[in-house]
N, C-alpha and C positions, 0 to 999 in steps of 0.2 A: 862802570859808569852808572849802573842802575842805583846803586847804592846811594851815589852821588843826590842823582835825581829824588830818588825817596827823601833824604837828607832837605834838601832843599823846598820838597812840597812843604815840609808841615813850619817852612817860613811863612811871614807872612804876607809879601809880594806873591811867593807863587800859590798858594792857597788861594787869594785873591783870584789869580788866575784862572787855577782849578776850577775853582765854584765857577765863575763868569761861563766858562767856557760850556760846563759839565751842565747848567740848570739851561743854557743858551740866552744867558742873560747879554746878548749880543746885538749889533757891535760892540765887542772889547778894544778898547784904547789902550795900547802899553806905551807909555811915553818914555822913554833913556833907551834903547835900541839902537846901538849903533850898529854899522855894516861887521864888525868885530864879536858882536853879541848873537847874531841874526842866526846863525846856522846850530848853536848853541840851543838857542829859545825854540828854535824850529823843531830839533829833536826832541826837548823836550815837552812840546807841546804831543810829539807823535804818539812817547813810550807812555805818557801819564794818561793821553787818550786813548790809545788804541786805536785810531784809523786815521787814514794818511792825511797828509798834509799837500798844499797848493800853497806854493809861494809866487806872490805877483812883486816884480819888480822894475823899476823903470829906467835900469840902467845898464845895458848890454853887459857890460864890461862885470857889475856887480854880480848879474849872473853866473858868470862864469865862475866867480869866486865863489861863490854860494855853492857850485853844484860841486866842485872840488872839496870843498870844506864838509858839505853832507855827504859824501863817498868815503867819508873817516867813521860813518853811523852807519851806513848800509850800502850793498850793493843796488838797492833797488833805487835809485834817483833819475828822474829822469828831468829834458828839458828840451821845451821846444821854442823854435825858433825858424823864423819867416826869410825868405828871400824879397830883394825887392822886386817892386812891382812895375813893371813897363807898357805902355800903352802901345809904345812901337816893335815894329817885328822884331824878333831877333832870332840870332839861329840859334839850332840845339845845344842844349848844353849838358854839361856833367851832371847825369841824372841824382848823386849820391846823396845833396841837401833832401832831396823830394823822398824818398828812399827812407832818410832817418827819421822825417817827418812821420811819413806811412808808418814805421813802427813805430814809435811813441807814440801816435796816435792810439795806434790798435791797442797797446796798453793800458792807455787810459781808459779806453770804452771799457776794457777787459778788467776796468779796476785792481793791474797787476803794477803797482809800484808803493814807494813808503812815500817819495817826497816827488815831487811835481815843480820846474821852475816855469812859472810864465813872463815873457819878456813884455814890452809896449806893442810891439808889434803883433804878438803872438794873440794877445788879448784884442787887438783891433778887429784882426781877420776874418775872415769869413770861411767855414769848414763845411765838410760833403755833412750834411745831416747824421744824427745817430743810428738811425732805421737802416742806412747802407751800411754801418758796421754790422748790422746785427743780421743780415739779407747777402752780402757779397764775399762769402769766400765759399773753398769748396772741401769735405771733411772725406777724405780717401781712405781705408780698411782694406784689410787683407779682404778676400772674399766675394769684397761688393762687384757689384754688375755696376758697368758704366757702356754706353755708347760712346765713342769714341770720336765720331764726327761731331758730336753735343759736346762731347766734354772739350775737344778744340776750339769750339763755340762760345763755348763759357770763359774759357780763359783768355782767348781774345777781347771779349766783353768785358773782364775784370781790369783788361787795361796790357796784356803780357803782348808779347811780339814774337810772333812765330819765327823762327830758325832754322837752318838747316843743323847748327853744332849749336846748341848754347855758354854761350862765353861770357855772361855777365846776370846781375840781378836786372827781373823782370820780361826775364826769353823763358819760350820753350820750345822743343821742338818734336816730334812724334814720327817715330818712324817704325814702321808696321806696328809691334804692338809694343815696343816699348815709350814711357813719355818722360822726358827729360824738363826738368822746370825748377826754375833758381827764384826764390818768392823773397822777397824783402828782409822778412824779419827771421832769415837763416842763413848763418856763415857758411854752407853750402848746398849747391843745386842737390836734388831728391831726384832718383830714378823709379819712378812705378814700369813694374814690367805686367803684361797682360797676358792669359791665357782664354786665347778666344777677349771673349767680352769680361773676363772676370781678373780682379788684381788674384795677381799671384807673387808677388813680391814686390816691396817698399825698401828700396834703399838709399843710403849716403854716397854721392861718390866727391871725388878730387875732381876740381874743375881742369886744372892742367892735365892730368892722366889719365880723366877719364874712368879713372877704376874703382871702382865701388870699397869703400871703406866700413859701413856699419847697416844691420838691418834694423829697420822699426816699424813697428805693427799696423801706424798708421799714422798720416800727416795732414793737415789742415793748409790748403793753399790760400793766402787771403790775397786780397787786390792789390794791382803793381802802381796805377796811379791814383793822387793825392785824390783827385776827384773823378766818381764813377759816374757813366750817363744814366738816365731815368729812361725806363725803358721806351715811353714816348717822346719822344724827340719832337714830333712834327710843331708841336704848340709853341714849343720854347723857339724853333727855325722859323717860324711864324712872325712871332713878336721881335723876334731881331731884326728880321726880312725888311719888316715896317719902319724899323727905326732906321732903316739907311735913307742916305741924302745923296742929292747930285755930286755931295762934295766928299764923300765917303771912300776912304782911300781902299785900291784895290783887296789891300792883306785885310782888309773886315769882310770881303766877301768871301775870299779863300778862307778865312773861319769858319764861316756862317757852314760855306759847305761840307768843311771835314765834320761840324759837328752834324750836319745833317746825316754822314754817310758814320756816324760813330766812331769817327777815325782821331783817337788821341794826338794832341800837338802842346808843345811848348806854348802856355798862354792862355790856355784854359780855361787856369786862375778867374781871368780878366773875365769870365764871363757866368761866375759861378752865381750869383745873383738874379741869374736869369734862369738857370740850369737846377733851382731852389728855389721859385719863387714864393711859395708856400709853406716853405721849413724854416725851423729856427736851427741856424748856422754859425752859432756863437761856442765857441768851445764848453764854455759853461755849461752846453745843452748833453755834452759827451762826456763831461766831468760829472763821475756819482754825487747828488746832494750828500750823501754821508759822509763827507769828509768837513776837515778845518781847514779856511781859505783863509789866509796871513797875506792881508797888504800890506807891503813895505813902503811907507814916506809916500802917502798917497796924492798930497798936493803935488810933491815932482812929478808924479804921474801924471795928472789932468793936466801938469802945463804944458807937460812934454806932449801927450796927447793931441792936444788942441793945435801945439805947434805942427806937430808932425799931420793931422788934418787940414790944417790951412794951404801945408805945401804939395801936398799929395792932393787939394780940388783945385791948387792954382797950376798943376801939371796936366791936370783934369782938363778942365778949360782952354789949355794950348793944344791939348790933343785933339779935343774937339773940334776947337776952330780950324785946323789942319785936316779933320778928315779923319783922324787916328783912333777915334773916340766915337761911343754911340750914349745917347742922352739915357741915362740910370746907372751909368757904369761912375757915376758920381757917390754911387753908394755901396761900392766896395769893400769900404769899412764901415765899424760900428764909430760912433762918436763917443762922449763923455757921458751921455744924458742913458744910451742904449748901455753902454757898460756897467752903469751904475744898477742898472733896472737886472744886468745877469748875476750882478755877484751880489745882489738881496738875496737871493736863494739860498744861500749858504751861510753857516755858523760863520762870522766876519770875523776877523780878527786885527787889526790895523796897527801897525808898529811906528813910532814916529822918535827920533834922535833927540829931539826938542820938543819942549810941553807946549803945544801951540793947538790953534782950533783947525780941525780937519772940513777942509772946504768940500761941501754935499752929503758928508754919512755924520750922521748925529747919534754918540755915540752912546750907550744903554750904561756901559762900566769902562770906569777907568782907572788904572793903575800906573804908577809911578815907581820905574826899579833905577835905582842908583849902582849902574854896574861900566866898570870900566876897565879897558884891557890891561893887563898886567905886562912888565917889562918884561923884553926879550934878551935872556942873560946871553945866551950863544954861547956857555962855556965858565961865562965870569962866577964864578964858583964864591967867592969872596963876598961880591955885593947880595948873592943870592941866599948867604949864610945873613949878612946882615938885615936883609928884609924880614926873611923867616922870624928872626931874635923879636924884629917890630911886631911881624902879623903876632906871635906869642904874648907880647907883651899888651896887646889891645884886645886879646881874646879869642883870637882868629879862630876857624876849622879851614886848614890847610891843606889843599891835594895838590901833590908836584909828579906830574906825569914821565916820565921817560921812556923809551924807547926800544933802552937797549941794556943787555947785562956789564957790559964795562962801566957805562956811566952809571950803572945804578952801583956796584961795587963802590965805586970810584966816591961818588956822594958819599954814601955811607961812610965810610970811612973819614973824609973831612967832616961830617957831621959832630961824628963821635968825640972825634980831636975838638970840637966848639961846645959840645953839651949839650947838642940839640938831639932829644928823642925822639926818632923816626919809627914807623912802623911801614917795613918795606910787606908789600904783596904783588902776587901776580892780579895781570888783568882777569880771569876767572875764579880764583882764590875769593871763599866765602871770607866775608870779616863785618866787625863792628863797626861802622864810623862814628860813632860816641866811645871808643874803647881809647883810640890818642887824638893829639890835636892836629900833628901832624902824619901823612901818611905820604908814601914813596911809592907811585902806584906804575904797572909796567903795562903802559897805554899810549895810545898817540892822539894829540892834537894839535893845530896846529897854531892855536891862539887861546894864550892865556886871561881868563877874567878874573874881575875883585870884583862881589858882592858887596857894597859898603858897608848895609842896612843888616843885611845878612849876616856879616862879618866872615864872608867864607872868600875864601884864594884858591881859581884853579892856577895851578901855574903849570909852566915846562922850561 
């Protein structure tokens, strides 16, 4: 694929690109992006740059596609995504969304991913500040000296729930000197066993059996929930105290109090704005400036946006008027005006399906690629013989991906029988791509494009 990508910078659509990006002659406008082209243009925005990529998109469903389709580029993709928001109580629930968050989060602070999906929501939200990533986890070594009453201290503080067995992510439990702890972003619980006050051994074990599977020298426990308390509470129990009314329904004062005693609950969320009143809590703030942020169809986003604010402060206001609600909890999310002002920050990049004016970001360079997905033969061997003959006869540079050794056989051989020259290679196999016009390459993907302007055809 890199080949590919070489081939294609010294066009001149993505040269265009290159430069825009590379002097930060930005915002970049790429207008002909459709959802078909996005995860394409996404990589290659990564391999030509070198540091990762943030993609905003304003379509749940589109996401999902997108993080599918980048998991054919790399294992490192990640994507986060919001639960809704309720003003009224509800009871506990399956802590697993909360759980994926916390690790994708830590990643991102940790700047450990290639591609980054952000949803409408995810972009609205409001996040535990970056200083608690950098402040709240715990770094355990063979050797080290711990107190043990402190360090049960500490892990309750991180947000874990003490046990007597631990059976799930986000317990621990401590019995004489051994400590059992299942942290978020590990497929299984860690046993530290103690000698006296000092680790003496760091292991793996099987949550059903209990029995220790692998040793490692040392493990990093990080926090169990989304949002950690600051270590002064009383200010923040303070200003909430204030904002209760005579009509203020019982479950705000059982808040008020768990967060007074530091006691984690379902709901949190709703209060993180108070719990931060002084930090910037916008993902953007936890996302490294060194990366390339690619919005996608940015007007669907502010509508959607806008939409999606208008209905979230008109639930606002019922909640309120009911008692459910306390006055600032209207500012939960960011709006359109605050979003705009976090992703200046960043080399911009904006993709639009259609050459149209992008409402609020004015854009520095703009480019225009004429690229459209190519048919889906599924087999039809015939039609895919007679397209090839066209892209040959207009000039093309052709790459037809396959999968698999039958069907590449198989090609070859009808090829041969029509006169079409193939140059068959593996997916790692060095080669020339000025050497044929077409090539038979043994890759996957899962949507094929035409370059028009280009003259180049990925197909499969």
């Amino acid at each position: 694929m890199e080949k590919i990508l070489d081939y294609l910078s010294d066009k001149e659509e993505f040269s265009q690109i290159n430069s825009a990006i590379s002097n930060k002659n930005t915002p970049l406008l790429i207008n002909g992006i459709s959802n078909d082209a996005t995860s394409f243009l996404l990589n290659y925005i990564h391999k030509t740059q070198g540091k990762n990529v943030v993609f905003i998109t304003p379509s749940d469903i589109s996401s999902q596609e997108i993080y599918k389709e980048l998991k054919k580029y790399s294992q490192k993709v990640l994507i986060l995504q919001s639960d809704e928001l309720k003003f009224y109580q509800i009871d506990a629930t399956n802590r697993q969304n909360e759980f994926s968050r916390i690790r994708v989060l830590r990643k991102v602070f940790e700047n450990d991913y290639d591609f980054l999906i952000l949803t409408l929501s995810s972009c609205m939200r409001r996040y535990m500040p970056k200083k608690y990533y950098e402040d709240n986890f715990i770094d355990i070594k063979i050797s080290q000296k711990f107190d043990l009453k402190e360090l049960s201290e500490l892990l309750i503080r991180l947000g874990y729930e003490r046990v007597k067995k631990v059976e799930g992510i986000g317990q621990f439990s401590l019995r004489g000197f051994i400590l059992d702890v299942f942290t978020p972003d590990n497929s299984s619980p860690i046993r530290v066993e103690f000698f006296d006050d000092e680790v003496d051994s760091i292991r793996i074990f099987d949550l059903n059996t209990q029995i220790s599977t692998s040793k490692v020298k040392n493990v990093k426990i990080i926090h169990a929930r989304e949002y950690i308390y600051p270590e002064n509470i009383n200010k923040i129990v303070d200003t909430l105290s204030k904002k209760l009314t005579d009509d203020s329904n019982d479950d705000l004062r059982y808040d008020i109090e768990k967060i007074q005693n530091y006691s984690y609950f379902k709901g949190l969320e709703k209060y993180v704005n108070f719990l931060y009143p002084n930090d910037d809590t916008s993902i953007f703030n936890i996302i490294s400036e060194d990366i390339n942020l690619v919005f996608g169809e940015p007007n669907r986003f502010f509508e959607k946006s806008d939409n999606f604010f208008y209905e979230f402060y008109e639930n606002y206001k019922t909640a309120f008027k009911r008692g459910f609600a306390l006055k600032g909890q209207e500012k939960l999310f960011f709006d359109r005006e605050e979003i705009l002002s976090h992703i200046s920050k960043h080399n911009l990049i904006v993709t639009s399906q259609f050459s149209s004016n992008v409402k609020k970001i004015k854009p520095m360079s703009i480019v225009d690629i004429d690229v459209m997905p190519s048919p889906k033969y599924r087999g039809d061997v015939e039609n895919l013989i007679v397209d090839l003959k066209n892209y040959q006869s207009k000039g093309y540079k052709v790459v037809l991906c396959v999968n698999d050794e039958p069907t590449t056989k198989k090609l070859l051989s009808e090829f041969k029988e029509n006169e079409i020259i193939v140059k068959s290679i593996d997916k790692k196999e060095k080669y020339d791509i000025n050497s044929y016009n077409i090539f038979l390459l043994r890759d996957v993907i899962s949507q094929g494009l035409i370059f028009r302007n280009d003259k180049f055809a990925l197909d499969r």
